[in-house]
N, C-alpha and C positions, 0 to 999 in steps of 0.2 A: 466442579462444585465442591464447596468445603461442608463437608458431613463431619467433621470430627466436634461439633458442640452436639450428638446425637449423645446422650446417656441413659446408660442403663443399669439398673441395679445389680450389683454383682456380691457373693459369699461378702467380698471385703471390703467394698465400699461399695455404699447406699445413701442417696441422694435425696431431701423432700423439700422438694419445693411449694411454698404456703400459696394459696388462691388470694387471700385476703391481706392477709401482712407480708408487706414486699420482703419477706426473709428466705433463705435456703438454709439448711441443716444437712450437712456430713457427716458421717459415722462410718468410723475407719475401724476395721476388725484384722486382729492376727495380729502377727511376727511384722515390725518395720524392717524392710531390706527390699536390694534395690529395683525391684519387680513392682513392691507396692509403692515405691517412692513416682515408681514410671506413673502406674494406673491413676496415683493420685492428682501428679501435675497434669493431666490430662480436663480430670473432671474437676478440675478448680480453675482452669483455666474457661473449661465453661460455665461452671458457675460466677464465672466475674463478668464474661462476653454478656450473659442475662442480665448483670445491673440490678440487682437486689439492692434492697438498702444496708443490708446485715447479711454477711456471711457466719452461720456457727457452727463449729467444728469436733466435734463431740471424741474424744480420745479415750473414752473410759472404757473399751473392747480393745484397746491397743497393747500391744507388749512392745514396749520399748527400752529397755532396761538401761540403753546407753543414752540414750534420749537424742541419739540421731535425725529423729525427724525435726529437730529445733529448728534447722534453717528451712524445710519449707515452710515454716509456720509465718517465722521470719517475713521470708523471701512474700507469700501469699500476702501479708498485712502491709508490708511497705507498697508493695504493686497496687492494692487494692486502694490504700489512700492517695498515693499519687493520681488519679485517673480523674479529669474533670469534674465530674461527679461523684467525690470519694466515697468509696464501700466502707461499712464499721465491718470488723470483723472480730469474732469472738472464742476464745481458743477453750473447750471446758475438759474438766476431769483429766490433766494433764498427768502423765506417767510422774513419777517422782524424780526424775533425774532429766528431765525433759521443762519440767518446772524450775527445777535449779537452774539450766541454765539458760533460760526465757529471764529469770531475775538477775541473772549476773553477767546477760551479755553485755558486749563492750561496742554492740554496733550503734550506741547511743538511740535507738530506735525500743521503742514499747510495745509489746503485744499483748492485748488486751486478754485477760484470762478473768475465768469465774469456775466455781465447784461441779458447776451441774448446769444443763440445757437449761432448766427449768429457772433457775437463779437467772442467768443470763437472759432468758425472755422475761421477765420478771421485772429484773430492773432496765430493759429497754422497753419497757411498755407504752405505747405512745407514741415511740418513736421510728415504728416499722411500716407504716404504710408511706409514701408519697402524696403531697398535698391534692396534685390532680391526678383524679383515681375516679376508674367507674366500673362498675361488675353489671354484666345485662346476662341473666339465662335464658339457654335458647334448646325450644324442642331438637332431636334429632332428626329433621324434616327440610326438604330443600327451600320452604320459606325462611330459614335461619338464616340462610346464605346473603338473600338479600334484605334484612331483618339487619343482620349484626354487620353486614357492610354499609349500609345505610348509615348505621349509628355512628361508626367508625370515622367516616367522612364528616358526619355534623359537632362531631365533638374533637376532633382536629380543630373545625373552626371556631367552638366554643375555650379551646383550649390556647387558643388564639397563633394556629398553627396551618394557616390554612394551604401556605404552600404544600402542606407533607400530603394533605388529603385526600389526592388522586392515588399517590402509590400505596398509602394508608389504607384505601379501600381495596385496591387490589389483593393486595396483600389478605386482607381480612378474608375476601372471597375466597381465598384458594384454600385457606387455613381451614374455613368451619367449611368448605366444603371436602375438604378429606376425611375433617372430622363426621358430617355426615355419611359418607360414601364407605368409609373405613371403619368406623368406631361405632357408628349406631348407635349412640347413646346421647344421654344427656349432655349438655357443652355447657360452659360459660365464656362466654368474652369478657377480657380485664383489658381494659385501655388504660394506661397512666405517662404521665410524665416524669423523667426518670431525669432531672439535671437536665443533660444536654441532649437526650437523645427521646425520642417519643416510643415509649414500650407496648406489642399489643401479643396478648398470649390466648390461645384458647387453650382450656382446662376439658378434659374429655374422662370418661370412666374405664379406658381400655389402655392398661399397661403398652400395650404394643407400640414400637416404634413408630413413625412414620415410614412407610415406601416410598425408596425414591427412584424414579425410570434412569434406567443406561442413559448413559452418555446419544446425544444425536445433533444432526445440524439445527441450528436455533431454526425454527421452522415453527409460529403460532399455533398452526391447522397441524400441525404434525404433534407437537406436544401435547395438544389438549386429547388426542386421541390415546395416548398410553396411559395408563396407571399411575401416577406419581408422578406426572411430569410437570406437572404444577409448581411442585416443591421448586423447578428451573425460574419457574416465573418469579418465585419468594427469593428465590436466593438470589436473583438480577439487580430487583427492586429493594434489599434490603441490606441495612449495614451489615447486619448480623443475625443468623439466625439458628435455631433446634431447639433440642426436648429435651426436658428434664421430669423426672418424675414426682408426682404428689401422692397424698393420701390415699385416694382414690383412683387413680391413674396415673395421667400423663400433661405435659402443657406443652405445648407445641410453639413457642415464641418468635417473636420475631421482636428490631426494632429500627430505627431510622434515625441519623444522625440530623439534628435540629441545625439549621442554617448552611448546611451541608460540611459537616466538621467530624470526623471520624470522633467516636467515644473512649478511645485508646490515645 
């Protein structure tokens, strides 16, 4: 099972992912060198697998004095626009010499920059949600389960997606039912259309990872009996899938390639 789109808030990089505006924000803290260059190709790489509409990348905690980190910035912008569905990405409060030379590269490629987060969402205002987009809150109570899987299958078809809708539901069910069984809290479901791939996230109020059971023989009656074996059933049925965290917790995502076409 691929767990490496699992993320978690860490000293030097921290993650928030928006409920409502399809955006994710990064903020890199410390010394650049090559421990944080690892941590961050990690979590940008999940951050792109989520399919936000806006990556923004907040530099203003960074010391970078050589302005080394310039090719992942790079390297993050060109990937991110290449991809079916290209991701905007937005680089803010860039080090001074990291700035320099974002203006004077010669890879003929532009990376988009602004002063401040706030600038940046600012002048992308409008343009951070996805066209189809639906938020439903759901008590933390096992009628959620089949509440927001319900939903999930009829708005597949409203969305005029109806092949995806069996695994769509599935999916759905395993997600808000960890969220219930695990998180105990309030939830929402975010259903959207993301380009080519159909995105369904539950938003929970409990930082905590997701659990996922050891390895076993794929065995239905055998997985549904352990703790997180669920997560087996998301990861079968799903292009792509993990957590990232938001303001109040965590989002648990998943998503499903449209016409059966990888999102990469």
């Amino acid at each position: 099972m691929n767990t490496s789109y699992l993320i978690r808030n860490t000293a030097q990089v921290s993650c928030l992912n928006d409920r409502d505006e399809c955006v994710t924000t990064v903020i890199i803290r410390g010394r650049w060198d090559d421990d944080l260059r690892s941590r961050m190709s990690r979590v940008l790489r999940a951050c792109v697998a989520e399919t936000p509409r806006m990556i923004i990348v907040d530099l203003s905690e960074l010391s970078d004095e050589a302005g080394d980190s310039t090719m992942t910035w790079q390297t993050l912008s060109r990937f991110a626009a290449q991809r079916r569905a290209p991701i905007g990405v937005v680089v803010c409060a860039c080090p001074p010499r990291v700035a320099e030379r974002l203006r004077n590269s010669s890879t003929g490629y532009v990376v988009s920059t602004a002063e401040t987060v706030r600038a940046a969402r600012d002048a992308l205002a409008g343009y951070l949600q996805w066209p189809q987009h639906h938020r439903m809150p759901l008590p933390p109570d096992p009628v959620a389960v089949f509440l927001g899987s319900r939903t999930v299958h009829d708005l597949c078809r409203n969305f005029g997606l109806p092949g995806l809708a069996t695994s769509a539901r599935l999916i759905a069910s395993e997600l808000i039912t960890n969220a219930v069984d695990h998180a105990g809290t309030e939830l929402d479901v975010v259903v959207s259309v993301r380009g080519d791939v159909l995105h369904l996230g539950v938003f929970d109020r409990d930082p905590a990872l997701p659990r996922v059971a050891e390895e076993e023989p794929w065995h239905p009656d055998r997985l549904r009996d352990r703790r997180g074996a669920g997560l087996w059933l998301v990861d079968a049925a799903a292009t792509a899938w993990g957590a990232l965290p938001w303001h109040s917790g965590k989002v648990v995502w998943a998503t499903l390639a449209i016409d059966g076409r990888s999102p990469l």
